[in-house]
PyMOL CGO cylinders between C-alpha atoms (Angstrom):
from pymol import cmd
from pymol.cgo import CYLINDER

trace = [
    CYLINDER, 72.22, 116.13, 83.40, 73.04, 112.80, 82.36, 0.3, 1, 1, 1, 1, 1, 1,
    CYLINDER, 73.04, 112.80, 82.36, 76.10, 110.93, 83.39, 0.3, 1, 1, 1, 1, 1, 1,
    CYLINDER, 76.10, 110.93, 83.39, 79.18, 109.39, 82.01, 0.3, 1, 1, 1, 1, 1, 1,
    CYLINDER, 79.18, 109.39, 82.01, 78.53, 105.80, 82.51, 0.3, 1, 1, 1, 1, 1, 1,
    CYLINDER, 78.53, 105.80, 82.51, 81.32, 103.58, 83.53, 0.3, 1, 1, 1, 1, 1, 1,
    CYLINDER, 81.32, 103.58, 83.53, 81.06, 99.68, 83.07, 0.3, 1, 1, 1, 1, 1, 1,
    CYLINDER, 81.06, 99.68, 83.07, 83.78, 97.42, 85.45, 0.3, 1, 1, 1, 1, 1, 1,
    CYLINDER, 83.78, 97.42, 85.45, 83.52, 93.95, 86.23, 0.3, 1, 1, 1, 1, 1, 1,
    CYLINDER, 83.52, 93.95, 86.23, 82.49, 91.93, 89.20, 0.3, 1, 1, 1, 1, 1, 1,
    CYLINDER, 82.49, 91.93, 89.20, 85.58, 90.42, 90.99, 0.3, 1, 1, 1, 1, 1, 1,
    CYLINDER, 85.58, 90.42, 90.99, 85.30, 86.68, 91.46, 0.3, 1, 1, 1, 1, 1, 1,
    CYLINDER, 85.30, 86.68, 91.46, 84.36, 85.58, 88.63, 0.3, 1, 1, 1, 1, 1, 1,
    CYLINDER, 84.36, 85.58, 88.63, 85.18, 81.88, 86.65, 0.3, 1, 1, 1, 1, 1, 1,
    CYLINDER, 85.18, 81.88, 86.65, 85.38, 81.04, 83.27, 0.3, 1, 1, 1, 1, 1, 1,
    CYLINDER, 85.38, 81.04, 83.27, 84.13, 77.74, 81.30, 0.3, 1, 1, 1, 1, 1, 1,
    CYLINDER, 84.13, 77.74, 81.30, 87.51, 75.71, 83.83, 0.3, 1, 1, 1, 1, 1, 1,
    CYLINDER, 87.51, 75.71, 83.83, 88.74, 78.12, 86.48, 0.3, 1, 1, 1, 1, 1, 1,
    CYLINDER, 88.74, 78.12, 86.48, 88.42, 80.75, 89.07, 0.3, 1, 1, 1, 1, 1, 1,
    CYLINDER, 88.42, 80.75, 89.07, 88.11, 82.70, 90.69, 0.3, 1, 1, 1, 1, 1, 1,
    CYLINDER, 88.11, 82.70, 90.69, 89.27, 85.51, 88.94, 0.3, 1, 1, 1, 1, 1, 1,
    CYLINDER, 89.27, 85.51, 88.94, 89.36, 89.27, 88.94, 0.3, 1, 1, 1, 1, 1, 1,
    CYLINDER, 89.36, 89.27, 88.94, 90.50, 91.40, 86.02, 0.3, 1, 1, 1, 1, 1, 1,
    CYLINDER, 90.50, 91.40, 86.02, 93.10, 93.38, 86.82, 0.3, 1, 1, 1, 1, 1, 1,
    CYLINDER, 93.10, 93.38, 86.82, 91.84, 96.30, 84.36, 0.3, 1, 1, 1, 1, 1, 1,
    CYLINDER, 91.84, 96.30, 84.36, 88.87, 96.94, 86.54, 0.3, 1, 1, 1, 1, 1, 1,
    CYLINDER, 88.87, 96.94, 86.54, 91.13, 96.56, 89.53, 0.3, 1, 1, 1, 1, 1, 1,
    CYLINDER, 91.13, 96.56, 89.53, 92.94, 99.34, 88.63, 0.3, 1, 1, 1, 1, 1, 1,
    CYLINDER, 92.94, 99.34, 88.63, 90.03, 101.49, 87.94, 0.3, 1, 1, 1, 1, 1, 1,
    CYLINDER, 90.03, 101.49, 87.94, 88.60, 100.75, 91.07, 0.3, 1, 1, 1, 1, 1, 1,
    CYLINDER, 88.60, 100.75, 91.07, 91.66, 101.74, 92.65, 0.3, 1, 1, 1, 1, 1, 1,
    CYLINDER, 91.66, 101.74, 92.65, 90.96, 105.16, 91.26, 0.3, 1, 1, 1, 1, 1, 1,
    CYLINDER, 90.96, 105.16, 91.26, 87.50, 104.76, 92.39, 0.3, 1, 1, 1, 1, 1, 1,
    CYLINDER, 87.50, 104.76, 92.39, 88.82, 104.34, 96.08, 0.3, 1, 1, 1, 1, 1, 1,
    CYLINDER, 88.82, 104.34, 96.08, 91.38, 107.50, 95.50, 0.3, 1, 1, 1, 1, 1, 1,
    CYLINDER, 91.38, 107.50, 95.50, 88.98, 109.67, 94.08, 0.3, 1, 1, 1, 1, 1, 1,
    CYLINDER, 88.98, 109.67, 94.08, 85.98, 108.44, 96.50, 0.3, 1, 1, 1, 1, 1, 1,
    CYLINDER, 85.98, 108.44, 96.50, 83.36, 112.02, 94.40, 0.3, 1, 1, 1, 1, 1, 1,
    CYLINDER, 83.36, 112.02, 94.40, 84.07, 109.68, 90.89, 0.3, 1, 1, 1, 1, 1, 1,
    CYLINDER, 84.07, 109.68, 90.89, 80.95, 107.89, 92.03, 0.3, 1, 1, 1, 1, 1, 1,
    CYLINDER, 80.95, 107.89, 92.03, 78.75, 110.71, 92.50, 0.3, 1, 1, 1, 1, 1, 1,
    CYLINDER, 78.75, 110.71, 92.50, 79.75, 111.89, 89.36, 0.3, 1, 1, 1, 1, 1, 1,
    CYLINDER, 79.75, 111.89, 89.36, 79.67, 109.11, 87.01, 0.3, 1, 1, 1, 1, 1, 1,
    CYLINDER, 79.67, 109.11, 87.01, 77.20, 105.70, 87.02, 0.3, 1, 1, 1, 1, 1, 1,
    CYLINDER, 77.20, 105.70, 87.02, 79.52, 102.83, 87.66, 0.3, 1, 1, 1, 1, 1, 1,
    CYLINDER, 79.52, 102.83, 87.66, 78.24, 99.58, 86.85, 0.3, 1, 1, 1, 1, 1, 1,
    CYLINDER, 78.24, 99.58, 86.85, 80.31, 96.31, 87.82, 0.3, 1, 1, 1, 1, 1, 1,
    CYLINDER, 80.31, 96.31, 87.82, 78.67, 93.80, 85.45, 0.3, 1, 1, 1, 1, 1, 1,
    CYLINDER, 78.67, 93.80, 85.45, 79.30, 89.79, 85.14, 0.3, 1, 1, 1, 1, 1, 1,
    CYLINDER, 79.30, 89.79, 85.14, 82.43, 88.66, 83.10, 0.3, 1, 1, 1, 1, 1, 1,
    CYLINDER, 82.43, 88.66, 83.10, 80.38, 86.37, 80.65, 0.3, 1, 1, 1, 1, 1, 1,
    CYLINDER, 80.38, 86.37, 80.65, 79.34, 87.37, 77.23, 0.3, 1, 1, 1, 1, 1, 1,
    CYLINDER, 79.34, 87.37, 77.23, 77.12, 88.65, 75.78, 0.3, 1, 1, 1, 1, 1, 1,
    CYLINDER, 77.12, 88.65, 75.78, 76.93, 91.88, 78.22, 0.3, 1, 1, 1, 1, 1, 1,
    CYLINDER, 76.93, 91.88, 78.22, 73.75, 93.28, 77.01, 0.3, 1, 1, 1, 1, 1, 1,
    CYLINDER, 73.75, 93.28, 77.01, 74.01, 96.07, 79.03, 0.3, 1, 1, 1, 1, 1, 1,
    CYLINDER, 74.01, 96.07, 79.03, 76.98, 97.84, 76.99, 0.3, 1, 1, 1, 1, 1, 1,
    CYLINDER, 76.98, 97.84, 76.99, 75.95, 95.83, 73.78, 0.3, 1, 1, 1, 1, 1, 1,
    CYLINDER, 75.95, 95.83, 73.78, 72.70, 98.02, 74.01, 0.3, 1, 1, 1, 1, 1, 1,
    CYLINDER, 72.70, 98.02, 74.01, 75.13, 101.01, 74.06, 0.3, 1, 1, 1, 1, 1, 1,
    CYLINDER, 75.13, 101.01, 74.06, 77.70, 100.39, 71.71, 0.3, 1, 1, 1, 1, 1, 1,
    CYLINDER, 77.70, 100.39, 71.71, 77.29, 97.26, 70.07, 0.3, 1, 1, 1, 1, 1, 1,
    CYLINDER, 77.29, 97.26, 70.07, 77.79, 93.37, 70.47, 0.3, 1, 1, 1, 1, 1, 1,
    CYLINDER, 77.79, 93.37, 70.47, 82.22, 94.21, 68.65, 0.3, 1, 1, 1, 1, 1, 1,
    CYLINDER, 82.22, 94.21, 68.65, 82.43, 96.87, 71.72, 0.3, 1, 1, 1, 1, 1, 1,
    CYLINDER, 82.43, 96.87, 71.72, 82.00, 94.68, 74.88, 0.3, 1, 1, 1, 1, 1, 1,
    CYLINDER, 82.00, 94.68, 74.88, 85.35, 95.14, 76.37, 0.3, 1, 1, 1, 1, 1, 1,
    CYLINDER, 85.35, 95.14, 76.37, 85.91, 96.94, 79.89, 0.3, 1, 1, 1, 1, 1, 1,
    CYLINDER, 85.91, 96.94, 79.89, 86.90, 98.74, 81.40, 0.3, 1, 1, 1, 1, 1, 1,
    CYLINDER, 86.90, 98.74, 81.40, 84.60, 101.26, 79.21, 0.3, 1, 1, 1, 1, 1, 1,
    CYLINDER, 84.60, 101.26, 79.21, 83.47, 104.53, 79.86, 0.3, 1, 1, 1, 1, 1, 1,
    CYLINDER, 83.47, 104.53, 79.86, 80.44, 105.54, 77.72, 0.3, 1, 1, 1, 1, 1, 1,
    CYLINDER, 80.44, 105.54, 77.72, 80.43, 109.26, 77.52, 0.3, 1, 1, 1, 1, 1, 1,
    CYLINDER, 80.43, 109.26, 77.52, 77.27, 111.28, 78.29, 0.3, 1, 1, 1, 1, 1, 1,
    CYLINDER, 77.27, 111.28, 78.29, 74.71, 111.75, 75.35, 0.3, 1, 1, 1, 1, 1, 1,
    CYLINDER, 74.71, 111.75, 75.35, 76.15, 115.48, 73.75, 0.3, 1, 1, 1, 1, 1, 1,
    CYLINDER, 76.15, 115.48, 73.75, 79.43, 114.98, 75.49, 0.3, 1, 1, 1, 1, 1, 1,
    CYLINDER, 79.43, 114.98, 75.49, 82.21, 116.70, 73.41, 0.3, 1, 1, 1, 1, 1, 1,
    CYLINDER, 82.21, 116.70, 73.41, 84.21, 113.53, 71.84, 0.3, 1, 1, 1, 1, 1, 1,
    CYLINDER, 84.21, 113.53, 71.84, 87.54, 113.94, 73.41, 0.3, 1, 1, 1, 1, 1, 1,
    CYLINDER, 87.54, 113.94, 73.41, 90.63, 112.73, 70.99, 0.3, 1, 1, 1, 1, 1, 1,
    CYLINDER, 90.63, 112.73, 70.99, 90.90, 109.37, 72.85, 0.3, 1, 1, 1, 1, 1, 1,
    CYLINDER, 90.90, 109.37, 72.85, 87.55, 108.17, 72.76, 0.3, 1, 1, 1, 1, 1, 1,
    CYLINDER, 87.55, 108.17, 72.76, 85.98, 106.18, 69.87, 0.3, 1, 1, 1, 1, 1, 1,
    CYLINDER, 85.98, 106.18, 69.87, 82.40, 106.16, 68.57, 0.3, 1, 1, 1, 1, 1, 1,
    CYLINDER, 82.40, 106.16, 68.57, 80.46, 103.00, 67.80, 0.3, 1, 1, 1, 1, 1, 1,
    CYLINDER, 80.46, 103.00, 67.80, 79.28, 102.47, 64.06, 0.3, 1, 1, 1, 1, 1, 1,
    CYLINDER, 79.28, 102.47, 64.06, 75.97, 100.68, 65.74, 0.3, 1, 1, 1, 1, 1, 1,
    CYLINDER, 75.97, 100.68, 65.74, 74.60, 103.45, 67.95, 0.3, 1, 1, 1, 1, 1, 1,
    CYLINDER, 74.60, 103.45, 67.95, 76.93, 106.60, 67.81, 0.3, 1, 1, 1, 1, 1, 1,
    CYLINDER, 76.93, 106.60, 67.81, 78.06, 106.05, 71.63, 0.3, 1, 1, 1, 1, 1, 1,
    CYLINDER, 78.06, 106.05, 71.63, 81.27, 107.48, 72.33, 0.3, 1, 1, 1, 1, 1, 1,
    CYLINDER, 81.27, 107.48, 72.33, 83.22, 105.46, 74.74, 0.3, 1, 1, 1, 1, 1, 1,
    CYLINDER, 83.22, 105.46, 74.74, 87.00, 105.15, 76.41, 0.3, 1, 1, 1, 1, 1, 1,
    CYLINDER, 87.00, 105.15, 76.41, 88.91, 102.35, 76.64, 0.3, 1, 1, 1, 1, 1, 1,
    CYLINDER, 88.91, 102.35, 76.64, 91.54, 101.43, 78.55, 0.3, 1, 1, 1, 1, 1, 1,
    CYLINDER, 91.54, 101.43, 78.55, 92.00, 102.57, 82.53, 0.3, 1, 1, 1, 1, 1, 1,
    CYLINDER, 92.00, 102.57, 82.53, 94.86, 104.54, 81.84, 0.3, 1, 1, 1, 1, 1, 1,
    CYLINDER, 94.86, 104.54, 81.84, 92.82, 107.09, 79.10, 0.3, 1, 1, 1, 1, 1, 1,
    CYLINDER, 92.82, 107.09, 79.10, 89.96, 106.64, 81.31, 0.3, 1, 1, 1, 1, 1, 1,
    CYLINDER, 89.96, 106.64, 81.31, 91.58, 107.95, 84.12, 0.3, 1, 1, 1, 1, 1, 1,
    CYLINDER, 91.58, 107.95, 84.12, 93.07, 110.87, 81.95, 0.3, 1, 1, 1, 1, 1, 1,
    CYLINDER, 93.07, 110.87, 81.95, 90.29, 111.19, 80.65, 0.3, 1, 1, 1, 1, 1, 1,
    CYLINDER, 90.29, 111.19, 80.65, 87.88, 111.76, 84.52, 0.3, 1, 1, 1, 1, 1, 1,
    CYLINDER, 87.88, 111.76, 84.52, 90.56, 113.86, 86.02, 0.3, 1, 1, 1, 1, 1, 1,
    CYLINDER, 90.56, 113.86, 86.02, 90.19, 116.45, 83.13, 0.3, 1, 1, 1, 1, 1, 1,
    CYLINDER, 90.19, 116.45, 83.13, 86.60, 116.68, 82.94, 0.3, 1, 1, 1, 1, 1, 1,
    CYLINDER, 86.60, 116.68, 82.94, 86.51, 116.75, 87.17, 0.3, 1, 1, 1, 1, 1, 1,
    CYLINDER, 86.51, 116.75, 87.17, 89.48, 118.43, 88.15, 0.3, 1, 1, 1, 1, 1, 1,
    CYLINDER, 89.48, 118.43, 88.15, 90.77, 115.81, 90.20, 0.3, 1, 1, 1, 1, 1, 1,
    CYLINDER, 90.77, 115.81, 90.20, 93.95, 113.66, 90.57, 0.3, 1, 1, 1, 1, 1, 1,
    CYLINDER, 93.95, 113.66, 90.57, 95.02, 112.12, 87.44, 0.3, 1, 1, 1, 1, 1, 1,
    CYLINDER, 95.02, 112.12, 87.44, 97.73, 109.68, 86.77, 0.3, 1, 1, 1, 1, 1, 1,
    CYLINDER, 97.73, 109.68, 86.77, 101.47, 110.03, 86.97, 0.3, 1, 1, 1, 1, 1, 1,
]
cmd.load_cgo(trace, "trace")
């Protein structure tokens, strides 16, 4: 069965004058990560580079859709209310950790946020 597929990024990172950086979006996510430890057995996480292009999720939902944190939904996933769909492929995806996180602890029974 194919997973959800959950794109972070990288901690450390500079942009064209600064750094290092981490974005605190992803930071919260992988605080979830770290609380619910069976997330990553049960959904591909991918921390990618904080430069654009990310050709990784533009293959998946288009070069207007690169923000993260995203979770792409699984390929015949029923589209929950929250998520969107890209125009480009038909991906649905999540944004936001907080609907993210609502989003995991539905689908795996597991702690979701207060």
């Amino acid at each position: 069965m194919a997973k959800h597929l959950l794109f972070l990024l990288t901690p450390g990172f500079s942009d064209e004058e600064e750094g290092p950086f981490f974005c605190p979006h992803s930071a919260a996510m992988e605080g979830f990560i770290k609380y619910v430890p069976a997330i990553e057995e049960k959904v591909d996480v991918r921390r990618i580079a904080f430069q654009r292009p990310r050709p990784d999720i533009i293959e998946l939902l288009g070069e207007e859709n690169q923000g993260t944190p995203v979770l792409v939904l699984a390929k015949g996933t029923e589209i929950p209310p929250e998520a969107q769909v890209s125009e480009k492929t038909g991906r649905a995806f999540i944004l936001d950790e907080i609907e993210i996180t609502k989003y995991l602890s539905r689908t795996f029974g597991v702690m979701r946020p207060h």
